[in-house]
Kinemage of the C-alpha trace (Angstrom):
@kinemage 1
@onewidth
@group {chain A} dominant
@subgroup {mainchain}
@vectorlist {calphas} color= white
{ca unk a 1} P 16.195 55.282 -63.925
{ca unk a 2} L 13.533 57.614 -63.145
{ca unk a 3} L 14.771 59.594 -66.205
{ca unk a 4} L 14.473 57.191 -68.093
{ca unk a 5} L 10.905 56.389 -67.202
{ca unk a 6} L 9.860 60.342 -67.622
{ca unk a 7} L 11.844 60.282 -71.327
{ca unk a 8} L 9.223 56.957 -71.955
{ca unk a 9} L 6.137 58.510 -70.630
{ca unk a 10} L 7.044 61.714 -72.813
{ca unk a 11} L 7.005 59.925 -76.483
{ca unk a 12} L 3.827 60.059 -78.217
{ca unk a 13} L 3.008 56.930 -78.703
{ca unk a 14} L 3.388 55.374 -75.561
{ca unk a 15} L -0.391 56.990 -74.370
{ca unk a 16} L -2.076 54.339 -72.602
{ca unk a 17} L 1.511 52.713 -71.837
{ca unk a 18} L 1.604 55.953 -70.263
{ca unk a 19} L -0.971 56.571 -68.137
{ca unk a 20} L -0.846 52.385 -66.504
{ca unk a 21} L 3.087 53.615 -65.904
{ca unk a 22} L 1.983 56.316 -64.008
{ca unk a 23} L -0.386 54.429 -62.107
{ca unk a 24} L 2.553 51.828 -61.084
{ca unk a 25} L 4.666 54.712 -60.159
{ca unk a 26} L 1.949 56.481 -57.854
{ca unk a 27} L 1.152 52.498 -56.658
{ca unk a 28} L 4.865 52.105 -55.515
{ca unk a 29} L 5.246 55.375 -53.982
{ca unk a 30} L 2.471 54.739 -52.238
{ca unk a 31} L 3.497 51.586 -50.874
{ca unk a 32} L 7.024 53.778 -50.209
{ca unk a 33} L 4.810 55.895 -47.717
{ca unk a 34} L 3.102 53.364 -45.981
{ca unk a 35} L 6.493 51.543 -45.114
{ca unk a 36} L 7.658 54.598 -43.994
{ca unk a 37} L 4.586 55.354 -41.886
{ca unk a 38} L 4.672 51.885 -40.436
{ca unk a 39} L 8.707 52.021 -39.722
{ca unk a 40} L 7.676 55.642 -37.870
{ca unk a 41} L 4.904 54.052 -35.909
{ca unk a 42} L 6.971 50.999 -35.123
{ca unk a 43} L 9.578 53.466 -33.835
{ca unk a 44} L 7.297 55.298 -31.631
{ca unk a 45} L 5.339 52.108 -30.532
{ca unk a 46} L 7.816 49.738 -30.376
{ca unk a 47} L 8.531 49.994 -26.843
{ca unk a 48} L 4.650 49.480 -26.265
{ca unk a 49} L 4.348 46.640 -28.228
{ca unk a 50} L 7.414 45.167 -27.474
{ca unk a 51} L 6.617 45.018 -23.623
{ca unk a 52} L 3.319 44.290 -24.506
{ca unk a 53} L 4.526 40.924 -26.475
{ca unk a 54} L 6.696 40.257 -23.286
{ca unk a 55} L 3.753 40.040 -20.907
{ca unk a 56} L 1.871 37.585 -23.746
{ca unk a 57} L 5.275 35.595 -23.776
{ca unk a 58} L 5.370 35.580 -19.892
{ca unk a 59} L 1.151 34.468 -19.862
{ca unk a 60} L 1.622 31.694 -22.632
{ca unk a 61} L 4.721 30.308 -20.536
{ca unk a 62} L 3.255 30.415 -17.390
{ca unk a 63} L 0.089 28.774 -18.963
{ca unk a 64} L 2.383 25.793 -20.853
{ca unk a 65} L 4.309 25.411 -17.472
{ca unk a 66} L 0.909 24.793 -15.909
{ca unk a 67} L -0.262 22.345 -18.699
{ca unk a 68} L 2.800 20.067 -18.594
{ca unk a 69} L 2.805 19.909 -14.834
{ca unk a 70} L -0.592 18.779 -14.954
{ca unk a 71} L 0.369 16.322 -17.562
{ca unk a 72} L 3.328 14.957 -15.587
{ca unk a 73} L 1.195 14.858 -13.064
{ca unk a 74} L -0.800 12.566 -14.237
{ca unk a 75} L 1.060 10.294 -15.768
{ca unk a 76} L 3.349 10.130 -12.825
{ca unk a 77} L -0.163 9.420 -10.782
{ca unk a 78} L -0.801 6.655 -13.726
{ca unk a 79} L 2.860 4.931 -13.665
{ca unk a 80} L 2.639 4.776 -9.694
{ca unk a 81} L -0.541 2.936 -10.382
{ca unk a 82} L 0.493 0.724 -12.658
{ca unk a 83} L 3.237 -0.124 -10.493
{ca unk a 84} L 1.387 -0.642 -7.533
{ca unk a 85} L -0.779 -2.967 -9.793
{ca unk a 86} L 2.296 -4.799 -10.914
{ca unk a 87} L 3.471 -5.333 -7.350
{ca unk a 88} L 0.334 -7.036 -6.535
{ca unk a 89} L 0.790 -9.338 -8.963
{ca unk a 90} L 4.169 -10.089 -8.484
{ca unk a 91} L 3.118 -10.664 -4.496
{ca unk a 92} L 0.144 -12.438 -5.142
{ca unk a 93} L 2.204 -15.100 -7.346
{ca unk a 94} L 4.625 -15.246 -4.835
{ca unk a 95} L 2.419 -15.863 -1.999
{ca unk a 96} L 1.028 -18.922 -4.217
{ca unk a 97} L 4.061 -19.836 -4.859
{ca unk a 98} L 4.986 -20.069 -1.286
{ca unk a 99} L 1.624 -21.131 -0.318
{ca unk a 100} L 2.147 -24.504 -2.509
{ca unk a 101} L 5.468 -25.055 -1.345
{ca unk a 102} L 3.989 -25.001 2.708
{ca unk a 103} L 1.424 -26.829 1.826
{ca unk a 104} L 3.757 -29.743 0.252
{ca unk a 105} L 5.963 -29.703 2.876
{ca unk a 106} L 3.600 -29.614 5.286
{ca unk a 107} L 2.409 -33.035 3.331
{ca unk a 108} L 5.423 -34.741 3.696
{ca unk a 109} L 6.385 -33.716 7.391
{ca unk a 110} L 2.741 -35.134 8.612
{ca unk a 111} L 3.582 -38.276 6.526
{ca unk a 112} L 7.093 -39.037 8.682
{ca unk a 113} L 4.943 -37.897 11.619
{ca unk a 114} L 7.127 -34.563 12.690
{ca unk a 115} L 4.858 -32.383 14.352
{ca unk a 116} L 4.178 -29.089 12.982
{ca unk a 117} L 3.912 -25.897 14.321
{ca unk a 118} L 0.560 -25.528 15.472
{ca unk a 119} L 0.687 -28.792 17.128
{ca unk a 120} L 3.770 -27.872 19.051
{ca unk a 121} L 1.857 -24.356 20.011
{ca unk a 122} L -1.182 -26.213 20.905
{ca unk a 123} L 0.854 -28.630 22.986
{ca unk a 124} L 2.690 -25.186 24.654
{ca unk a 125} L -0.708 -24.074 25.840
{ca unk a 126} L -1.926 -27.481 26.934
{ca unk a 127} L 1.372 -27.570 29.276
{ca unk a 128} L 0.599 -23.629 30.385
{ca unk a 129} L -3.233 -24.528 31.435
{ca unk a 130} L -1.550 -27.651 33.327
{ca unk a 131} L 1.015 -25.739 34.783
{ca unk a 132} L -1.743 -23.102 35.918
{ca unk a 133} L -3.930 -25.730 37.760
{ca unk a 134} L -1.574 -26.918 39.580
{ca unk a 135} L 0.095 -23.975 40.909
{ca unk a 136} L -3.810 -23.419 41.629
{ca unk a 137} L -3.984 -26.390 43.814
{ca unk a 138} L -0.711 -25.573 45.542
{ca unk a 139} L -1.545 -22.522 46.522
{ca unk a 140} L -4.932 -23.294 47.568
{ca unk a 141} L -5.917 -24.385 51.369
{ca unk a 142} L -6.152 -27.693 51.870
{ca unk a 143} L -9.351 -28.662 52.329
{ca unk a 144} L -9.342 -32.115 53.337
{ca unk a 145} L -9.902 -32.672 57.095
{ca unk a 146} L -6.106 -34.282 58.227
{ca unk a 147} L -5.369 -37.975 59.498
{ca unk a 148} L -4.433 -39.142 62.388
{ca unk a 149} L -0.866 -40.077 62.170
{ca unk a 150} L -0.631 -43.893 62.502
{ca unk a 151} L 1.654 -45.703 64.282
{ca unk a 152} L 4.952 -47.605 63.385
{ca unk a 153} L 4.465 -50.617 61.137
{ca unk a 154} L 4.816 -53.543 62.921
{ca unk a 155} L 3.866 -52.367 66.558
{ca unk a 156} L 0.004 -53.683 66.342
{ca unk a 157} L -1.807 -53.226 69.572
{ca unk a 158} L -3.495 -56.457 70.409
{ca unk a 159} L -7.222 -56.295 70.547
{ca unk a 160} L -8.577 -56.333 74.401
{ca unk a 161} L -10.687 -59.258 74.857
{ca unk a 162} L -13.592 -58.912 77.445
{ca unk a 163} L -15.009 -62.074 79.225
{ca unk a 164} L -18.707 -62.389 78.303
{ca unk a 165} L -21.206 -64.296 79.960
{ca unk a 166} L -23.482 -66.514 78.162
{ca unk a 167} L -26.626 -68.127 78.896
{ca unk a 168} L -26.185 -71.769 79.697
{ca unk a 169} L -28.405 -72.758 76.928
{ca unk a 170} L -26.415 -71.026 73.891
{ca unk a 171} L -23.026 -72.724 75.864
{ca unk a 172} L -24.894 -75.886 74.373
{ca unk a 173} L -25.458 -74.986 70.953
{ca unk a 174} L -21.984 -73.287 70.133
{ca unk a 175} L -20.952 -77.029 71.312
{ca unk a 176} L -23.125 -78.839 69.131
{ca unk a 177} L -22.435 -76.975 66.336
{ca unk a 178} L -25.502 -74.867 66.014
C-alpha cells in the first residue's frame, strides 16, 4: 500500500495532490510515534499510576462510606423521630379514649350509688386515724382520779337519824302549820 502511495506521489500531475499526501503521511506517522511514546511511558509508569489510582479509589471510598453513614444517620435519627411522634399520638388518643370511658362509668356507678375508689380510700384512712386514736387512748394513763367502789345493789344503809332539840316556840309553829 505504501507502494502504491510512492508510485501516486511520483506521476506528474498529481503536484499539489502530492505534497497534502505527504503531509497526511508525516501527520499519521506522527501520531504512530506519539502512541508509541505514550504505550512506552505507560509501560514504565504504569505501576506509578496504577497505585497511584488505587490510593484515589481507596480516598473516594472511604469518603462515600463516610457520606452515606452520615446520611443513614440521619434519616435513621429522623424515622426514630417520627416514630416517637407517632407514638404520642397513638397514646394520647388512647388515654382520651380511656379517659371518656372512666369518666362514663364513673357517671353511672355514682348514679346506682356504688362507691368509687377514692371514696373507699378516703374511708380506709378515716378508719386508720380512728384506729390510731384509740390505740392512743389505750395506751395512755388514765387520768381520771378512780371511784370508790359502791356497794351491792339493794343493801342501802339506812340514814342515822339524830334527835334534835327544838325550841318550844318553833314545836308550835311546825304544829300549826307554819
Amino acid at each position: 500500500m505504501l507502494k502504491k502511495a510512492k508510485a501516486r506521489l511520483e506521476a506528474p500531475e498529481a503536484g499539489a495532490a502530492n505534497d497534502m499526501t505527504q503531509g497526511v503521511l508525516n501527520s499519521s506517522h506522527q501520531i504512530w510515534l506519539a502512541g508509541l511514546g505514550a504505550f512506552s511511558r505507560a509501560q514504565q509508569e504504569g505501576t506509578k499510576m496504577f497505585e497511584a489510582l488505587v490510593k484515589q479509589g481507596e480516598h473516594f471510598q472511604d469518603r462515600t462510606k463516610k457520606v452515606a453513614t452520615e446520611t443513614a444517620a440521619a434519616a435513621r435519627g429522623a424515622a426514630t423521630a417520627k416514630a416517637k411522634e407517632m407514638q404520642q399520638m397513638a397514646g394520647g388518643t388512647w388515654d382520651k379514649l380511656e379517659q371518656v370511658f372512666e369518666d362514663r362509668v364513673a357517671r353511672a356507678l355514682s348514679k346506682l350509688g356504688v362507691y368509687t375508689q377514692n371514696d373507699v380510700q378516703r374511708l380506709a384512712k378515716r378508719v386508720d386515724e380512728l384506729a390510731e386514736a384509740v390505740n392512743r387512748l389505750i395506751k395512755a394513763p388514765d387520768k381520771r382520779p378512780l371511784q370508790p367502789a359502791r356497794a351491792a345493789v339493794g343493801k342501802k344503809r339506812a340514814p342515822k337519824r339524830v334527835a334534835k332539840q327544838t325550841s318550844p316556840g318553833k314545836k308550835a309553829a311546825t304544829r300549826r302549820g307554819g
